[in-house]
N, C-alpha and C positions, 0 to 999 in steps of 0.2 A: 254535818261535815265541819272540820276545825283547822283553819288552816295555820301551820306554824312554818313560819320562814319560808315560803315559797313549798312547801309539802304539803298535801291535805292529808287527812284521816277521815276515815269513815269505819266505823265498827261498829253496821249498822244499827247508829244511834238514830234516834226519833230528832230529825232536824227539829222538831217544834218543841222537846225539850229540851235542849242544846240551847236553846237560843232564850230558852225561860232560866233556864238558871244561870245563864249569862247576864242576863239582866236582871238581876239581885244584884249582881259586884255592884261599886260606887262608881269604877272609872277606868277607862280602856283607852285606848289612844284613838285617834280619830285620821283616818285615812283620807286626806286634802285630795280633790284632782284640781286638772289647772294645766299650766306651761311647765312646772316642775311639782310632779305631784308628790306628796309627802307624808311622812305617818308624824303628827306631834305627838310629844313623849310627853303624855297626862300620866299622874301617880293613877295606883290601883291599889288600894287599900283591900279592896274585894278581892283580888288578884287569887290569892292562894288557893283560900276557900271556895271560890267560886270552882275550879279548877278540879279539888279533888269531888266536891259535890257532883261534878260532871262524872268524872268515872266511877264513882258509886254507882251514881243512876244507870249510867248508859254503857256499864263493862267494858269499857278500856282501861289501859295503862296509862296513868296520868302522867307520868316519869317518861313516857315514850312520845306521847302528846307534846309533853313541852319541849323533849328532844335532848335530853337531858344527859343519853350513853348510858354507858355501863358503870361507872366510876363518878363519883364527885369528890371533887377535893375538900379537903377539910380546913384550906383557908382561903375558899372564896367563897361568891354567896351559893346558900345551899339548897335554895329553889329553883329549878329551873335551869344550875348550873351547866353551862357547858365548857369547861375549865378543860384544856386540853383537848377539844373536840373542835373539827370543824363545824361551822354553819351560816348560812347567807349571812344572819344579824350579823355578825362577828368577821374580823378584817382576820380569816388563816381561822386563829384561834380565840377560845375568849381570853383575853389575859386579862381579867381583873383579879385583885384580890383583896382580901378584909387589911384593914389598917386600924390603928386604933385611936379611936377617936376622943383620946384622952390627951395627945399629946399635938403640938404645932409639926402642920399647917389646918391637922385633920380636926379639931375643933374650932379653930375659924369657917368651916363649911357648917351645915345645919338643915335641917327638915324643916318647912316650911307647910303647915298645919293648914288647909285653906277650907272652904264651906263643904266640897265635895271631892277633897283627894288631899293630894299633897305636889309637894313640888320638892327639887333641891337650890339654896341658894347660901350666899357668902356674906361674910362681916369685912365692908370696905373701908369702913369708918368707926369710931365708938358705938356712933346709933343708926348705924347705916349698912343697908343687908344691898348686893343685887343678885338678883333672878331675871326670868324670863315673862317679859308683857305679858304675854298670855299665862301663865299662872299669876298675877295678880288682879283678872277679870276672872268675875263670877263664869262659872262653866255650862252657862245658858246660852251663850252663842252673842249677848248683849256686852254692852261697854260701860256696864256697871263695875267697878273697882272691888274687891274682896273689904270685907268692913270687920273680919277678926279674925285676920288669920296669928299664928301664932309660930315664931321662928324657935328652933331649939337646936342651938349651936351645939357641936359633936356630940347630936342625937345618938341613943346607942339603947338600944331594949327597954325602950319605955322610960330611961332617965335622957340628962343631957347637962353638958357641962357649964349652961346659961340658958336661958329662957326671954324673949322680948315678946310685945305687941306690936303690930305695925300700925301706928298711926296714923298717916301718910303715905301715899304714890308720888313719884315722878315717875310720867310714862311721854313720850313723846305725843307731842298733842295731836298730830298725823298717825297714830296707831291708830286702827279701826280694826275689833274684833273679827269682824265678818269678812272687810277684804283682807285679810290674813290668813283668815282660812280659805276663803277661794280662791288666791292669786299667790305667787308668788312676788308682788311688784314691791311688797314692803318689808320681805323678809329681814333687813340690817334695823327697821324700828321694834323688834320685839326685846327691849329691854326693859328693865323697871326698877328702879331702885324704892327703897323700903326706909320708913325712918320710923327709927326703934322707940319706944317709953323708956328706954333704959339703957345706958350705955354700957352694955355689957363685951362692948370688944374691948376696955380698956382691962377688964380681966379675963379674955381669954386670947385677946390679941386680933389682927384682921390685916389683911392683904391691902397692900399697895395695887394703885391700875400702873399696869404699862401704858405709855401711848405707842399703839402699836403704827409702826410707818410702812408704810410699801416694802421698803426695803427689807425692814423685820418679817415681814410675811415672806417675801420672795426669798428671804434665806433660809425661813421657815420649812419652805415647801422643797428647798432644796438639800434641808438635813445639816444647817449649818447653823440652826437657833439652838437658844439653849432644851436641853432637855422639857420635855414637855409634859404634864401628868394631870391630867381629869378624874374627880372624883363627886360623887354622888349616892345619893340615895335610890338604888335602879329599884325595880320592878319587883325583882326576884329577891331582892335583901333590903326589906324597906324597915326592917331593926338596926340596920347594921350600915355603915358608908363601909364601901367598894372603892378601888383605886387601880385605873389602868396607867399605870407608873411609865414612861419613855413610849409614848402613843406619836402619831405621824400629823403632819397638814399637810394635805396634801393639792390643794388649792384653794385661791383667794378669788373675790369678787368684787367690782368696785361698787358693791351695795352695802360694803361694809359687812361682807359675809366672808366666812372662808369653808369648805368642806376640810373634815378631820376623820381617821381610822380608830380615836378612842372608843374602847368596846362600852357603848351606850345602849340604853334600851326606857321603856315607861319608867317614870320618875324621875329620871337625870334630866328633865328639862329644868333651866337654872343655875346647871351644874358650871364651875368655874375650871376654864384650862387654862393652868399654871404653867411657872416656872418659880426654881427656885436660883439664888445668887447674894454669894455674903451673906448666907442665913436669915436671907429676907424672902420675903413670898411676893410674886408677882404675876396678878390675874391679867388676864389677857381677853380674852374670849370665853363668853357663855355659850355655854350648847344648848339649841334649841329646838331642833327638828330631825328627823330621817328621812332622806328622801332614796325613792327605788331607783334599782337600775336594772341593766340585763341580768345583773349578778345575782338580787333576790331584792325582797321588799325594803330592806331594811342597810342597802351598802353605801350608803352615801352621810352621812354625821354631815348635820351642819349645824355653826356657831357665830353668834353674832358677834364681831369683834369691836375692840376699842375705839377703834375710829369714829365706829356710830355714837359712844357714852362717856370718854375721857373726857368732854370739855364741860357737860352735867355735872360730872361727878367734881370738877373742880368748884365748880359752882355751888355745888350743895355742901361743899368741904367750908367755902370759904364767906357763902352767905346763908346758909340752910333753907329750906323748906318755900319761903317764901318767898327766892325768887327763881325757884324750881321751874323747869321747862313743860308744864302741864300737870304741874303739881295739883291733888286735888287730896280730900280728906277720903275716906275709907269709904264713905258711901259711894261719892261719886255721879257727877250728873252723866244721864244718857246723851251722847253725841246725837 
């Protein structure tokens, strides 16, 4: 049985092959329980393949599996899509679509290359990327640091418009892997900033942080902030960045959290919700997690806002790396 957004399927497959060629993929999202339980959005590089490998084997429709309709649009992603269709993941409808990652603010974003998936994150600095704490630990459950991942700024079919190493973490030194995943108590510490070998935002550009205030939220949530647009490398178009362009907040947390209706799914952990003004870009919040509700598994977007990382990132702007707030080098010692 395969469950997609609160649906199951069963076309009596052999649960015991279903579940064997599920685990071939490299990386699926991981379903928290807790006081707000949650699905994180790990990349899945295996995603596709594993997927249609299923309905070879086991005679289903793979396009009905993932819920896909009748129709896919031709410029949004093309696995998976449900463009114009309802479905629990999705606030109404999915509204993303392809953008091109050639041009500003969409090659300031970038794929994030890690030991066992990927991730999506942003150029904040010349040599300074941020994403989401948990894509920059190893994906063993430990608080080991990633030691080569590799970012590639508007990633797009196998090129990209820059390429860096990450040398360096800043991760807040109160993130703990493990209560992460089994609590919700730290959810506003999953951030991480990235410091590049090479300062490749000075050609292709990189976003300014907002500091986001109460007030900026609460106007936020009331449709009175500026325009709002998250983009990412999701699940179902991990060739290609997606962009759900005028997306909602829809409430704040004072954990330095806020839930959001931008249509997210695996890979967009990292992912940066903008604005733009006087032709400048300005990131606000990363999106980190899904959490369920009555509505389906997947209704609830949450992103960790500036509150938690604006006063790092001045820091890292203005003294670099070493006097980082739990700065450590790639390897990283176990807590």
């Amino acid at each position: 049985m395969i469950a997609d957004g609160g649906s199951a399927y069963n076309r009596d497959a052999d649960d015991a092959t279903v579940m064997r060629l599920l685990g071939q993929a490299s990386r699926f999202s991981i379903a928290v329980s807790g006081p707000r339980p949650r699905v994180l959005t790990y990349s899945l590089d295996g995603f596709r393949d594993a997927f249609e490998r299923i309905g070879q084997e086991c005679g289903f429709d793979v396009a009905a599996v993932i819920g896909a309709g009748d129709q896919v649009s031709e410029t949004s992603p093309r696995f998976g899509d449900k463009k114009g269709f309802g479905d629990p993941q999705w606030h109404g409808v999915d509204d993303r679509s392809y953008v091109d990652s050639a041009d500003a603010p969409w090659r300031m974003i970038g794929r994030i290359a890690l030991s066992d998936g990927y991730c999506s994150a942003t150029l904040v600095g010349p040599a300074l990327i941020l994403t989401a704490a948990h894509c920059a630990r190893v994906g063993d459950g430990s608080n080991r640091n990633e030691t080569n991942a590799l970012f590639s700024a508007g990633f797009a079919n196998g090129g990209a418009a820059a390429q860096a190493r990450v040398v360096a973490w800043s991760i807040s030194p109160n993130f703990d892997t493990t209560r992460h995943n089994d609590t919700a108590e730290i959810d506003g510490l999953d951030w991480a900033f990235g410091q590049l070998d090479q300062p490749i935002g000075d050609r292709v550009g990189f976003m300014e942080l907002h500091p986001a205030t109460d007030a900026d939220l609460d106007a936020a949530v009331a449709g009175r902030f500026h325009a709002v647009t998250q983009a990412g490398y999701s699940g179902d178009s991990v060739e290609r960045i997606s962009a759900h362009i005028g997306c909602q907040i829809v409430d704040v947390y004072d954990d330095d959290t806020l839930f959001h209706e931008c249509d997210t799914m695996e890979g967009d952990s990292g992912s940066p919700l903008f604005f733009e003004q006087g032709g400048r870009y300005y990131l606000f919040a990363v999106h980190s997690a899904d959490y369920p509700s009555d509505d389906g598994p997947y209704a609830y977007k949450m992103a960790v806002d500036s509150r938690a990382f604006y006063a790092e990132h001045r820091r890292l702007l203005n003294d670099g790396f070493s006097a980082a707030a739990g700065a450590k080098k790639g390897a990283g010692a176990k807590k």
